[in-house]
C-alpha positions in Angstrom: 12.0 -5.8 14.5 8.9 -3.8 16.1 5.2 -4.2 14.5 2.9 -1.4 14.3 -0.4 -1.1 13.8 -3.1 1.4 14.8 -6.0 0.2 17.0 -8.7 3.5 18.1 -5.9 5.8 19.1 -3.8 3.1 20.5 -0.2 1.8 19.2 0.5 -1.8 19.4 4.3 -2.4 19.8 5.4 -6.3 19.3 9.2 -6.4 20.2 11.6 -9.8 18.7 10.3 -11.8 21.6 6.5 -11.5 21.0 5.7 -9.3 23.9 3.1 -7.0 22.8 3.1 -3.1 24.5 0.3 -0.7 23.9 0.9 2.6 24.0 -1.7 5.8 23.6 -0.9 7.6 20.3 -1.8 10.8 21.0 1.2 10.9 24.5 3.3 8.1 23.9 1.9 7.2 27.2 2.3 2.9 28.1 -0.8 1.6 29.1 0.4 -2.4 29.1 3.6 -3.5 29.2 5.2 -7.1 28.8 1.6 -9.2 27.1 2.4 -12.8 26.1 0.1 -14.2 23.5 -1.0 -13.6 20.2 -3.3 -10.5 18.7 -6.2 -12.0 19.6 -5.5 -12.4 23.3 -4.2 -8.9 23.3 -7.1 -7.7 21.6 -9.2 -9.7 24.2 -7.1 -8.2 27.3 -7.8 -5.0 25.8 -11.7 -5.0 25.7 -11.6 -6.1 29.5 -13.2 -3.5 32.0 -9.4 -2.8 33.9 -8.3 -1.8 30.6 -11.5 -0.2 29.1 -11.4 2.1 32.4 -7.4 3.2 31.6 -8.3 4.0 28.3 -11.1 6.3 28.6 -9.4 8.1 31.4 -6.5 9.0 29.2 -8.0 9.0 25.5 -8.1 12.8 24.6 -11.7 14.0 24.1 -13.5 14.4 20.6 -13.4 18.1 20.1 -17.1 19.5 18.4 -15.3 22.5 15.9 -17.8 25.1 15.0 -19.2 25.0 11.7 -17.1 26.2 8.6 -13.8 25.3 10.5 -11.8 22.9 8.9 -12.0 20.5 12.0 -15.9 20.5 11.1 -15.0 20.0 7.3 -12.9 16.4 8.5 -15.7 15.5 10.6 -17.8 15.9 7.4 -16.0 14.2 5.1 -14.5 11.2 6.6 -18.2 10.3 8.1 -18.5 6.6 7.5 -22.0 6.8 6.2 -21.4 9.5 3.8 -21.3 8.2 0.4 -18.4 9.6 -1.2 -16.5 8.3 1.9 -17.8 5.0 1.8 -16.6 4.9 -2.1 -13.3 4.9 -0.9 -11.3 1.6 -0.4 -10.3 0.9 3.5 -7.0 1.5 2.6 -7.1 4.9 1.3 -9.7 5.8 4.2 -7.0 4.9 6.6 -4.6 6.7 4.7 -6.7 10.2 4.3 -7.8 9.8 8.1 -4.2 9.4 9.6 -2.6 12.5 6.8 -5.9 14.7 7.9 -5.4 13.6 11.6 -1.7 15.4 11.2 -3.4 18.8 10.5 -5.3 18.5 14.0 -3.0 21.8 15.0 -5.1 23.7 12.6 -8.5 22.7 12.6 -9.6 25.6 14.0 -9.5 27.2 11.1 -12.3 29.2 9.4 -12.9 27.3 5.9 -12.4 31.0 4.6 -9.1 31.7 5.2 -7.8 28.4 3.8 -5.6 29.6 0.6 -3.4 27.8 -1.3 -0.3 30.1 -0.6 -1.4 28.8 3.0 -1.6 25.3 1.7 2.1 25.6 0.4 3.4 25.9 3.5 1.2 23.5 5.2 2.8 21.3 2.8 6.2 22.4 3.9 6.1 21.8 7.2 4.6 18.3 6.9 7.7 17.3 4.7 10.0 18.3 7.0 8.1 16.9 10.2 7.1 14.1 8.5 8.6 12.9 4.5 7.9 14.2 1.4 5.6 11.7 0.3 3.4 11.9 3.4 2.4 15.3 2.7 1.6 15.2 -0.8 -0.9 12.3 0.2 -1.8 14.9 2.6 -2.8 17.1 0.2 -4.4 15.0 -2.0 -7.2 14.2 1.0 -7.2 17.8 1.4 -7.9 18.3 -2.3 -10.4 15.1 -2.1 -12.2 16.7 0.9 -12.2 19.9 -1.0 -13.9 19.2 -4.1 -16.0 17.2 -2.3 -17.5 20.1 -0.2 -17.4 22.6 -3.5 -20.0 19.6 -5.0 -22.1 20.1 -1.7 -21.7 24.1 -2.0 -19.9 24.2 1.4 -16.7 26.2 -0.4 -16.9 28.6 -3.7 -13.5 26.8 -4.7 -10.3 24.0 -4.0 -7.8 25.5 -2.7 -5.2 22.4 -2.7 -6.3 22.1 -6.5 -3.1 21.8 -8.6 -0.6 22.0 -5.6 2.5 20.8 -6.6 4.4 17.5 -5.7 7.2 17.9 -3.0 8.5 14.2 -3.4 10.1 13.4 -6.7 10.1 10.0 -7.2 13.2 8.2 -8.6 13.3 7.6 -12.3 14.4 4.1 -12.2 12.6 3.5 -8.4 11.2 -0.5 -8.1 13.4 -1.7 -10.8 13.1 -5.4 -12.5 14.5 -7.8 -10.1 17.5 -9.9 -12.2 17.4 -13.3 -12.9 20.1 -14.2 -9.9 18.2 -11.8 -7.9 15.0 -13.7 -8.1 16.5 -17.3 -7.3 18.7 -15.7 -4.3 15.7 -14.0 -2.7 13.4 -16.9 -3.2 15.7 -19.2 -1.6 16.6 -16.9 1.7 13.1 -15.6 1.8 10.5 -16.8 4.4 7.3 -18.2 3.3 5.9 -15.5 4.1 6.8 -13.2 1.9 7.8 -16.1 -0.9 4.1 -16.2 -1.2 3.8 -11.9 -2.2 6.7 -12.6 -4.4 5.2 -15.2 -6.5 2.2 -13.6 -6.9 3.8 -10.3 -8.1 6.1 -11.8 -9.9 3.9 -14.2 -11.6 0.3 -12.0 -11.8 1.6 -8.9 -11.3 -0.5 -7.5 -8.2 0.3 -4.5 -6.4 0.9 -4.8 -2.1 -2.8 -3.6 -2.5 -4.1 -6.8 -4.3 -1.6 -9.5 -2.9 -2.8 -9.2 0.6 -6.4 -9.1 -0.4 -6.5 -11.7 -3.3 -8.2 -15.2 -1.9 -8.4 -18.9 -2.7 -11.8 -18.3 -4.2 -10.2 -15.7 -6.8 -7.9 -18.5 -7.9 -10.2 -20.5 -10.1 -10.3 -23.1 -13.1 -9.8 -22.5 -16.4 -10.5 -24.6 -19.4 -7.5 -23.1 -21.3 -5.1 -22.2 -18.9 -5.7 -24.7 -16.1 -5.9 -22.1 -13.6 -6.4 -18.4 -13.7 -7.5 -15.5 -11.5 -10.4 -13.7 -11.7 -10.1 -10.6 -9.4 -11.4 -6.8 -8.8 -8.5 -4.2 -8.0 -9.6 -1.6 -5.0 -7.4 0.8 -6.3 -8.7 1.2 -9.9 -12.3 -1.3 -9.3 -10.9 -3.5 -12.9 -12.1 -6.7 -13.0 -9.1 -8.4 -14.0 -8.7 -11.8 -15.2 -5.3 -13.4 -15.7 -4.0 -16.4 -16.2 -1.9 -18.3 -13.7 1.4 -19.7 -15.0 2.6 -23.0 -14.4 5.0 -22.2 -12.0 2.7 -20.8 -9.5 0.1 -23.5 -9.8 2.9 -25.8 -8.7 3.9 -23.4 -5.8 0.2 -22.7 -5.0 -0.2 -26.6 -4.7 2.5 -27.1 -2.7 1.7 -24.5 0.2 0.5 -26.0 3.7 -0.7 -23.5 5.5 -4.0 -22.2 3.8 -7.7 -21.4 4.4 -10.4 -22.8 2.4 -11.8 -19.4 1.2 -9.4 -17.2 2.9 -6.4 -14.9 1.6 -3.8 -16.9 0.2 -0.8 -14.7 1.2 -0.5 -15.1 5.1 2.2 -14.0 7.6 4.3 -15.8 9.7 1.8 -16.5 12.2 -0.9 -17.9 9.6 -3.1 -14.7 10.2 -3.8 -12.6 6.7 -1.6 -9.1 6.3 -3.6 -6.4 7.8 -2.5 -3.9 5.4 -0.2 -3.3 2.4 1.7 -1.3 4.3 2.4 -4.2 6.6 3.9 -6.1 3.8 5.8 -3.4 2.0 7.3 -2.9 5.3 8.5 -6.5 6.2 9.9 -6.8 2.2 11.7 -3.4 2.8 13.3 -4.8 5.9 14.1 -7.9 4.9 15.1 -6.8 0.9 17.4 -4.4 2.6 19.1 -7.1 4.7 20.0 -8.6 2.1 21.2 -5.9 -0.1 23.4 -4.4 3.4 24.9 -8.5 2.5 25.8 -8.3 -0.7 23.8 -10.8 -2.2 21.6 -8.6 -4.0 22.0 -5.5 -5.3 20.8 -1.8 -4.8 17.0 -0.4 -4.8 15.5 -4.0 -5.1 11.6 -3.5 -3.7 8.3 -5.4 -4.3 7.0 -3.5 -6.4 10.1 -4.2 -8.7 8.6 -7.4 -9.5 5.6 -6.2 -10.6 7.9 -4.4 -13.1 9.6 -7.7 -13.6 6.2 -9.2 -14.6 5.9 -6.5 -17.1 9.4 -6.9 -18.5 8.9 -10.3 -19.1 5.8 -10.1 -21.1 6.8 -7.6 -23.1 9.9 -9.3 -24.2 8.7 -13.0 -24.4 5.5 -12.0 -26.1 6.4 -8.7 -28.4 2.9 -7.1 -27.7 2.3 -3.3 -27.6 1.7 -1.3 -24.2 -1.6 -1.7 -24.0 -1.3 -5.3 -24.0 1.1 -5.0 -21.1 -1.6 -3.0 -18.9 -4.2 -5.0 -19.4 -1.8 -7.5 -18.6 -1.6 -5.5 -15.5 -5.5 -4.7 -14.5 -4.8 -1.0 -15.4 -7.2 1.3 -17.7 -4.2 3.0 -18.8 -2.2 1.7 -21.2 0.6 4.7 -20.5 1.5 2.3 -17.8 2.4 -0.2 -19.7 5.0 2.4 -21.5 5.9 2.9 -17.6 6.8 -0.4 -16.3 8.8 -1.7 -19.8 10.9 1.3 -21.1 13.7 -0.1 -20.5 12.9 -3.0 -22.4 11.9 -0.6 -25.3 15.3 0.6 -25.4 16.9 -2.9 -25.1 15.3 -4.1 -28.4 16.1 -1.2 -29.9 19.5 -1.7 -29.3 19.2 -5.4 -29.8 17.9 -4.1 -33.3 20.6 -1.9 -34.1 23.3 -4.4 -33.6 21.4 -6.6 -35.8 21.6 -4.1 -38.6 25.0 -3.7 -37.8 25.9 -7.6 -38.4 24.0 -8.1 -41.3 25.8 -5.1 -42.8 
């Protein structure tokens, strides 16, 4: 398995051994080969002058676009002391910079002649270079970016504004994990991804908010015995939620921890640097399994957060609402999301219950 992670324009490789390689991302082009030692050695052989000097003789050159091109309107928007921009979580500035960073090809273009019949096939092309789901996130930074410059008078209108989706997601995507699911993947899972999987299971969090939360979230409660008290950086809830006995025990029982740092950690005992770092490992090592045949089809991570759903909703018969608060969303349509299929179970469960008393 290869880790990747972006580091100013460079991609860091680590191959099954441990060797890191560094590549540039704009050619592909190796500039170290073969390092032993963890990130923060690399990261240290990587700031020294030998390798400072390789870099800025091959990094490609911050282009100045003229003004009202749309290579001027990224410059713009993704300035780090700009407000709006700053408003954003680090995630979704990572993920608007690398899906705007894709357009690069046109950024030439006058502001002007941006349409959205244009847009469309913008759009098009990224799917099919790319995946569906990248370039609608692509054009939802576009639209961002957009209305952000008709609030500053810089365009008359948005023209990504009502785009449609390309990707169209599953109907039953991250389903709730079964019973026999949850003990096989627990058992074969490493510790560190056991550690996600409690907490989504067991709170509920999305990738989001597991890698985040910290030991300092996890306080004492005079009803519960422990509960969480946490802000979401997708939504900004406050959420508070109490911690079930079960992952008290497992929270107890975990060696390798920081005193006020994140309490899910990788292999190494460093914190995830990203969601996506997590969803990808779970994908990988979900899918192992399910190749195995000891679990079955379209299990994911997220499933479990459906799982913590399910549960609630059938163990404590409260209304959707309920179930996203439950959750830490505003919303309470997402609590209709995550437990229709438990609607339609005790409905059934109902009508056969009818049925015997007849």
């Amino acid at each position: 398995m290869v880790v990747r992670v972006k580091v100013e324009g460079l991609k860091i490789a680590r191959n099954k051994r441990g060797r890191y390689y560094v590549y540039l991302r704009s050619t592909g082009e190796a500039v170290l080969r073969n390092f032993e030692g963890d990130r923060t050695a690399l990261l240290k052989r990587l700031a020294e002058p030998d390798m400072i000097g390789i870099w800025n003789a091959r990094r490609p050159r911050v282009r100045a676009y003229p003004e009202q091109t749309l290579g001027w309107l990224v410059a713009w928007f993704t300035d780090p002391e700009r407000p709006e921009w700053k408003a954003l979580s680090a995630s979704t500035q990572d993920e608007y910079r690398d899906r705007l960073d894709w357009l690069d090809a046109e950024f030439d273009a006058p502001l002007d002649t941006i349409t959205t019949g244009e847009l469309y096939g913008v759009r098009d092309r990224c799917a099919a270079a790319k995946w569906p789901a990248y370039a609608d996130k692509m054009m939802t930074a576009l639209s961002s970016m957009f209305a952000a410059a008709v609030a500053r008078n810089i365009m008359p209108s948005n023209p990504a504004l009502g785009i449609k989706a390309v990707y169209k997601p599953k109907k039953n995507a991250n389903r709730e994990w079964r019973p026999e699911e949850w003990e096989t993947v627990m058992r074969l899972a490493p510790a560190s991804l056991r550690t996600p999987y409690m907490i989504a299971r067991y709170v509920g969090y999305r990738s989001q908010s597991i890698v985040a939360v910290a030991w300092t979230d996890y306080q004492d409660d005079p009803a519960f015995g422990k509960c969480f008290r946490f802000t979401h950086g997708k939504n900004d809830e406050a959420h508070w939620i109490p911690a079930v006995p079960e992952l008290q025990a497992y929270l107890a029982g975990l060696k390798v921890r920081t005193k006020d740092g994140q309490i899910a950690l990788r292999a190494n005992g460093k914190p995830w640097e990203s969601a996506d770092q997590l969803q990808k490992q779970s994908s990988n090592f979900l899918k192992r399994l399910e190749r195995k045949g000891v679990v079955g089809k379209g299990l994911t991570e997220h499933g479990l957060r459906v799982s913590f759903a399910a549960a609630i909703k059938r163990t404590q018969q409260v209304d959707d609402a309920a179930v996203a608060a439950a959750l830490g969303d505003r919303d309470s349509r997402m609590g209709t999301h995550y437990t229709r299929h438990v609607e339609n179970e005790i409905k059934v469960i109902q009508a056969f219950g009818k049925r015997k008393q007849e």
